[in-house]
C-alpha positions in Angstrom: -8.8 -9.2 -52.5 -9.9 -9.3 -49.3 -7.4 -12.7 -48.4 -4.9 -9.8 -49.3 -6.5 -7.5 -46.9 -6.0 -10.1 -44.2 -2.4 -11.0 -45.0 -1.4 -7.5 -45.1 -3.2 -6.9 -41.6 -1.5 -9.9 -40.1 1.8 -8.9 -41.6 1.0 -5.7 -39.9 0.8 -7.2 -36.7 3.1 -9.6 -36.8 5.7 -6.9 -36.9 3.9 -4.8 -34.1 4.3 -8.0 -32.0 7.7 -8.6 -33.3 8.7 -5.0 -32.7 7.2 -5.3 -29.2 9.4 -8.6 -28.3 12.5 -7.0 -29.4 12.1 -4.3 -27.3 11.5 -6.2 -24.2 14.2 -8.0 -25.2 16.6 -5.0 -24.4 15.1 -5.1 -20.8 14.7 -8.6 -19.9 17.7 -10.0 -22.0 18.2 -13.9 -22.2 15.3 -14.5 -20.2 13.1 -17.4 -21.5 9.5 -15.3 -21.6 7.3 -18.9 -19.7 3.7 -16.9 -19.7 1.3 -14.3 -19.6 2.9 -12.8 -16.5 0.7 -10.1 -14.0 0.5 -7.5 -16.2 1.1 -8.6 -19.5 4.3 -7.1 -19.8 7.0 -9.7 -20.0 8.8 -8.4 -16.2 9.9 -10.5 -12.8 8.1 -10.0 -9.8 8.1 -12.4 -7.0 4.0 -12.4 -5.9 1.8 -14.6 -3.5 -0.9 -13.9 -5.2 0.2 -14.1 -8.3 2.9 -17.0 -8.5 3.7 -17.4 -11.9 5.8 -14.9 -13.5 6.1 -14.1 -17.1 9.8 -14.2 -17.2 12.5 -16.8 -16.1 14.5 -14.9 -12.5 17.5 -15.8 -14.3 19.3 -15.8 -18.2 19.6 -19.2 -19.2 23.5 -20.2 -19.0 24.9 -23.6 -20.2 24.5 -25.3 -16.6 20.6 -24.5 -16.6 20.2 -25.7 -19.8 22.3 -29.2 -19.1 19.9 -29.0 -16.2 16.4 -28.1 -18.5 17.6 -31.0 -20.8 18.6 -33.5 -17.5 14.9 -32.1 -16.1 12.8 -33.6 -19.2 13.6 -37.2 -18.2 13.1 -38.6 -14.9 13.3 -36.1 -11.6 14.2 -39.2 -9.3 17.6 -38.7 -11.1 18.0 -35.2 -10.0 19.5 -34.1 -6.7 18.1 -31.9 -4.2 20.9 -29.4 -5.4 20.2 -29.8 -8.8 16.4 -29.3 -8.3 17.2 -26.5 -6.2 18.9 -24.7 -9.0 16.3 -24.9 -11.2 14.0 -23.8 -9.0 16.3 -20.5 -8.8 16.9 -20.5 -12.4 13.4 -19.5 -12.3 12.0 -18.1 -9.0 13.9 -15.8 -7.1 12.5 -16.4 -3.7 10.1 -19.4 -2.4 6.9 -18.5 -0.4 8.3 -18.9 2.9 10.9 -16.1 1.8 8.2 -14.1 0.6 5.9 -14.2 3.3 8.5 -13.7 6.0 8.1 -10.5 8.4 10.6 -7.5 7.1 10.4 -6.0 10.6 9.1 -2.7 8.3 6.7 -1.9 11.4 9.0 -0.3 13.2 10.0 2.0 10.9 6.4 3.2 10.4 6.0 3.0 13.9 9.3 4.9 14.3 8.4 8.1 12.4 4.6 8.0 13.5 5.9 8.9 16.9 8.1 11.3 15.2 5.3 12.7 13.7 3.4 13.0 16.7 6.0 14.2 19.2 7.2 17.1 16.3 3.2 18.2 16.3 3.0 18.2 20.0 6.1 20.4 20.2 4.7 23.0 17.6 1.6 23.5 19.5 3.1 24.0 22.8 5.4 26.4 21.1 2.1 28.1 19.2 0.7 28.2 22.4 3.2 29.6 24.0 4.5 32.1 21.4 1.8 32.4 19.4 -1.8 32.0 20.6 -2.9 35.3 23.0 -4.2 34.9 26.5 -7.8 34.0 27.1 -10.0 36.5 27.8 -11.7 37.0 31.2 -15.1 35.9 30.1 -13.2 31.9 30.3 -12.6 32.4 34.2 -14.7 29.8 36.4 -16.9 33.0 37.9 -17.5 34.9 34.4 -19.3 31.8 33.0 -21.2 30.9 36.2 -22.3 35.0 36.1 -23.0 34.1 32.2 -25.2 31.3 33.4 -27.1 32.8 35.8 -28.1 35.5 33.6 -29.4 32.9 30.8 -31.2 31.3 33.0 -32.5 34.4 34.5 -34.2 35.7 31.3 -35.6 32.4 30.3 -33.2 31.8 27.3 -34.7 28.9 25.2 -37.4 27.9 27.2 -38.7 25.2 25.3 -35.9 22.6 24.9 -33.2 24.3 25.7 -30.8 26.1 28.9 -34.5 27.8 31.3 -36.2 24.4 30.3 -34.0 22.7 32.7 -34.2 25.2 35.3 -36.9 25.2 38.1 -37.4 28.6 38.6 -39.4 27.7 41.8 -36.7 25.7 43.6 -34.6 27.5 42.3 -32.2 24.4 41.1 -31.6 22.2 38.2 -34.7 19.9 37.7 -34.2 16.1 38.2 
């Protein structure tokens, strides 16, 4: 009984996993499926620092597979061509391609200083448009006036404004 639980479980599974394959297999097509992959997921992605995709870049063809064949004996028979077309058949780009500059800084550099010139032209035109006049109290004499009189009734005597104030000098202390 239970040996029929655990065949019917597998059976179960198997077709899950078989079920799974096949429809990967719509996406990824001929591919030869080589590992794990990133993810799991049977995809291509060219990665530094993950190197070994789970997919083949390219669908095997008839000259790849003379070439897997030719590439189980010995590689000193191969040529430089013929080793780099395996090496396509299953990597799109090497390292060096991969960790070449795109030149994408200047794009983000581009509309940073689009960003910051358009937000410098809406607040001169809020400030210009928008924002009202300062009142009087923010002219140079109105807050010396405003001072005096703080320091005239003792505001804060403790720590604060009048604490720095020597009333006998009549100056800042030093």
């Amino acid at each position: 009984m239970a040996s029929r639980l655990l065949a019917s479980a597998l059976r179960e599974t198997h077709l899950i996993q078989k079920a799974g394959v096949a429809s990967y297999r719509a996406k990824i097509g001929n591919r030869e499926i080589v590992g794990y992959g990133f993810n799991g997921q049977p995809s291509y992605m060219d990665r530094t620092d993950f190197p070994m995709p789970a997919i083949r870049f390219k669908e095997t063809t008839p000259d790849i597979e003379a070439l897997r064949q030719k590439e189980k004996g010995d590689w000193r028979k191969l040529s430089i061509e013929e080793k780099k077309a395996l090496y396509r058949a299953s990597f799109c780009q090497t390292f060096a391609e991969m960790q070449a500059p795109t030149g994408e800084w200047k794009s983000i550099i581009g509309f940073t200083l689009i960003g910051v010139s358009l937000s410098l032209w809406i607040y001169m035109a809020m400030k210009l448009w928008v924002y009202k006049p300062l009142p009087s109290t923010f002219t140079e004499e109105r807050r010396e006036a405003q001072l005096r009189r703080m320091i005239n009734l003792q505001v804060n005597p403790v720590e604060g404004l009048a604490s720095k104030w020597d009333y006998e000098k009549n100056d800042w202390k030093k």
